[in-house]
MDTraj code that builds the backbone (N, CA, C; nanometers):
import mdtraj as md
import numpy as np

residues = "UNK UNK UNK UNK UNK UNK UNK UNK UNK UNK UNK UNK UNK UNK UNK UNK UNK UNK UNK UNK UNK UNK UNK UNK UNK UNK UNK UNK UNK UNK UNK UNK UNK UNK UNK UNK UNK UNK UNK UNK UNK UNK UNK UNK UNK UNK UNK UNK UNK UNK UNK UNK UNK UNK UNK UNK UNK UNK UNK UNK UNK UNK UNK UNK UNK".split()
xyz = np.array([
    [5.4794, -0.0800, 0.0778],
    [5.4771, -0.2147, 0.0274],
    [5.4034, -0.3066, 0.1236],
    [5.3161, -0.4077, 0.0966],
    [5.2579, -0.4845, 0.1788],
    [5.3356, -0.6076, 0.2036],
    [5.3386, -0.6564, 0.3194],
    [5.4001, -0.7817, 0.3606],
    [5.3293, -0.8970, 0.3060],
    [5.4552, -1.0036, 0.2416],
    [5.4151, -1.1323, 0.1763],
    [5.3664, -1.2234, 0.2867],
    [5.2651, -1.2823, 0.3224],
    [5.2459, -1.3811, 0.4063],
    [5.2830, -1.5219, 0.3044],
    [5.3159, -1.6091, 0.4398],
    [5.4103, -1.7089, 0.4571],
    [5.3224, -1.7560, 0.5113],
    [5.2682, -1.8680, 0.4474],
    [5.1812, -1.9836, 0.4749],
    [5.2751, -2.1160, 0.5195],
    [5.2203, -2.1689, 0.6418],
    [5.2827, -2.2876, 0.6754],
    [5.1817, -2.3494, 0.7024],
    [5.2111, -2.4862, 0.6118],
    [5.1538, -2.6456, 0.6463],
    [5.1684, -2.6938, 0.7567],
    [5.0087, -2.7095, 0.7803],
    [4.9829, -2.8067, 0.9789],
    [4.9398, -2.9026, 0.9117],
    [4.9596, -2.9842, 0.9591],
    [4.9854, -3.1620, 0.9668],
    [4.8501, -3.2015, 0.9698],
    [4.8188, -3.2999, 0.9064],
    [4.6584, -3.3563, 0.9112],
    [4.6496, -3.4359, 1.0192],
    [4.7671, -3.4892, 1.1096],
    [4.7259, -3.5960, 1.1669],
    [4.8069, -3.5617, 1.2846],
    [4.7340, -3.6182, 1.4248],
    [4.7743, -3.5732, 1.5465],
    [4.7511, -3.6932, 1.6362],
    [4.8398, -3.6746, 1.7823],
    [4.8666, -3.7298, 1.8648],
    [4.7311, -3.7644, 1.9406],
    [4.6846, -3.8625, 2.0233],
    [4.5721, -3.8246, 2.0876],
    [4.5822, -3.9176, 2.2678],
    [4.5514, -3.8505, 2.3401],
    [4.5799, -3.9349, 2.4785],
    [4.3832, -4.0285, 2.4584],
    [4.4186, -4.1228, 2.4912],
    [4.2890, -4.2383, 2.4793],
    [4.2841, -4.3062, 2.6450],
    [4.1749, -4.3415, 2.6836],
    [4.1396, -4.4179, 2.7711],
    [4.0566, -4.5527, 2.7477],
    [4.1491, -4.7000, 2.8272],
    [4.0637, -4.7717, 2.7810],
    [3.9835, -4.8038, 2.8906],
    [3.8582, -4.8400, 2.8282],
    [3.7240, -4.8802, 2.8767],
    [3.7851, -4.9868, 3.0003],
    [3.8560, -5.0680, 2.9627],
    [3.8249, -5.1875, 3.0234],
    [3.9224, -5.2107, 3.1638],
    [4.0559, -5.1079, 3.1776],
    [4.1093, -5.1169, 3.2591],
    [4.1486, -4.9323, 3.3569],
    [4.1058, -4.8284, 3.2663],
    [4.0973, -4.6902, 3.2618],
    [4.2760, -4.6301, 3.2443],
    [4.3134, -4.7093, 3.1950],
    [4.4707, -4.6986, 3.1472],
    [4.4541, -4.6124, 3.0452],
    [4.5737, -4.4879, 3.0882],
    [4.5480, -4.3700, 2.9797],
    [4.6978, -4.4153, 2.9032],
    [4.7115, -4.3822, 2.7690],
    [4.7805, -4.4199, 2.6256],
    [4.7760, -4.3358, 2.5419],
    [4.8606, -4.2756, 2.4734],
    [4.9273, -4.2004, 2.3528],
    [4.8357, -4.2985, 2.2514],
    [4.8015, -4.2363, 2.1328],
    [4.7953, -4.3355, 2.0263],
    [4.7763, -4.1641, 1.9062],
    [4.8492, -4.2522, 1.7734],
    [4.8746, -4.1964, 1.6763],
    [4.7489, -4.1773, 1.5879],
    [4.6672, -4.0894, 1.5409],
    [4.5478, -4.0993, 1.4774],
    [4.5546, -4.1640, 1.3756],
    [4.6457, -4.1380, 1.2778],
    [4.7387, -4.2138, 1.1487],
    [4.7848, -4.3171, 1.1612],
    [4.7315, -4.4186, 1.2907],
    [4.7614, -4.5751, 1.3402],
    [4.7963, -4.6593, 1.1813],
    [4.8897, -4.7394, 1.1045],
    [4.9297, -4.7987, 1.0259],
    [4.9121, -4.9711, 1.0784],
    [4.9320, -4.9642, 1.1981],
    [4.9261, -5.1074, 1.2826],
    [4.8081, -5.1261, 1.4162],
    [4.7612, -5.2107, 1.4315],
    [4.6626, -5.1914, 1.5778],
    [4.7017, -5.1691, 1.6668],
    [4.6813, -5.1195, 1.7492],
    [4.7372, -5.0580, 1.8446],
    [4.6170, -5.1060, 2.0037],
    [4.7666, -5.1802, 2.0942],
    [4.6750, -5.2895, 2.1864],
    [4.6883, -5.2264, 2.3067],
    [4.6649, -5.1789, 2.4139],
    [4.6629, -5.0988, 2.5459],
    [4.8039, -5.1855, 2.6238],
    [4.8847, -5.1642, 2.6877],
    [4.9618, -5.1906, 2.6854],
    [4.9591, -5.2941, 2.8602],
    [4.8246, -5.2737, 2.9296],
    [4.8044, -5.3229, 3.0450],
    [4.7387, -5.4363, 3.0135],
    [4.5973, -5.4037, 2.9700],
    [4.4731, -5.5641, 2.9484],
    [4.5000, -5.5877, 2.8076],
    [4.5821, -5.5321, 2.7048],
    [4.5374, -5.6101, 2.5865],
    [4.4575, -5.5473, 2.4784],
    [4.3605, -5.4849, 2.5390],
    [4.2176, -5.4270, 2.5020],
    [4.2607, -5.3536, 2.3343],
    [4.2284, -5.4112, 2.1789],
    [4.2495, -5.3126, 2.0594],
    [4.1523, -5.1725, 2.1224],
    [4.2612, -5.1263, 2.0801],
    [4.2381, -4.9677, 2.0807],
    [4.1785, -4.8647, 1.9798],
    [4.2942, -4.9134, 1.8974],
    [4.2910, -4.8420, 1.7266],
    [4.3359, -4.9266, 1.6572],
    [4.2399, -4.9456, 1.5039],
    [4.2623, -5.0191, 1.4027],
    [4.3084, -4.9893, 1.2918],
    [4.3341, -5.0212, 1.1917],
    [4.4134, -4.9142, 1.0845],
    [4.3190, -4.9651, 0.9661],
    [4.2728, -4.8325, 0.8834],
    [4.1673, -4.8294, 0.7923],
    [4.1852, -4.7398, 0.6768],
    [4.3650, -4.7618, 0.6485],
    [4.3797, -4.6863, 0.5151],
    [4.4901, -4.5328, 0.5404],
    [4.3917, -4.4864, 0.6022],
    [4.3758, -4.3268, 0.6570],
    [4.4327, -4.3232, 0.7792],
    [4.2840, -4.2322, 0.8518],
    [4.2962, -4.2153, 0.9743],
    [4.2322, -4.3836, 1.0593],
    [4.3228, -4.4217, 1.1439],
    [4.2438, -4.5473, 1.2062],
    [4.1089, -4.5087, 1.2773],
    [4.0454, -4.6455, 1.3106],
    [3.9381, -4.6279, 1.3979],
    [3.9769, -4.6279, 1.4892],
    [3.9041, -4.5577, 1.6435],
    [3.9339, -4.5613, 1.7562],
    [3.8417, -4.6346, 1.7980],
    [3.8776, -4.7393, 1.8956],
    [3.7353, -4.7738, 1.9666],
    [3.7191, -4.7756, 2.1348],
    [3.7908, -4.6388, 2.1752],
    [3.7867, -4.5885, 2.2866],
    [3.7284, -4.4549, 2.2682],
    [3.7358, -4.4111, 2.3935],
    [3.7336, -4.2498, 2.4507],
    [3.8421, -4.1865, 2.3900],
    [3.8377, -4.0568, 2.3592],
    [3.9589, -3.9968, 2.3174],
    [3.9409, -3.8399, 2.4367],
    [4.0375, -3.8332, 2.5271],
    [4.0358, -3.7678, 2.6421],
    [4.1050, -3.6125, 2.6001],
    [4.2309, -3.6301, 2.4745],
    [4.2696, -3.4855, 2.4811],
    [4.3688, -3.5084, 2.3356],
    [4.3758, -3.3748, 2.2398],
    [4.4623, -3.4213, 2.1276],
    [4.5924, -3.3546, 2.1513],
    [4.6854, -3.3784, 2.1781],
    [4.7697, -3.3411, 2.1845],
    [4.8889, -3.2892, 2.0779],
    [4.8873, -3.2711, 1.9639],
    [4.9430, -3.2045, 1.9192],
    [4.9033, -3.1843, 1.7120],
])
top = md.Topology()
chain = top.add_chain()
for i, resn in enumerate(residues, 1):
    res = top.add_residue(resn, chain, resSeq=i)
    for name in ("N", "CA", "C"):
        top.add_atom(name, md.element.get_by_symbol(name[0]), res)
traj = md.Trajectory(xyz[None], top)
């Protein structure tokens, strides 16, 4: 008899570590941003929310999950 594979659903949307430009403060931000998302040192918008996936308007350094 052959084994049934068992498909599991991965998530469209992931974690991402960001750096901002303006102060080099590294930050978590959600790719699936719903709200803007402001660096938590200078201020600096980060990510904007565009429905979907937000815009980033940094570096994105590593995705984390």
């Amino acid at each position: 008899m052959k084994k049934k594979k068992i498909l599991i659903p991965e998530p469209k949307s992931r974690f991402l570590l960001v750096k901002c430009p303006d102060c080099e403060n590294e930050q978590i931000v959600f790719d699936h941003a719903t709200i803007t998302v402001k660096c938590n040192v200078c201020g600096r918008v980060l990510a904007r929310p565009r429905g979907g996936k937000a815009v980033l308007e940094v570096e994105v350094i590593k995705v984390l999950g």
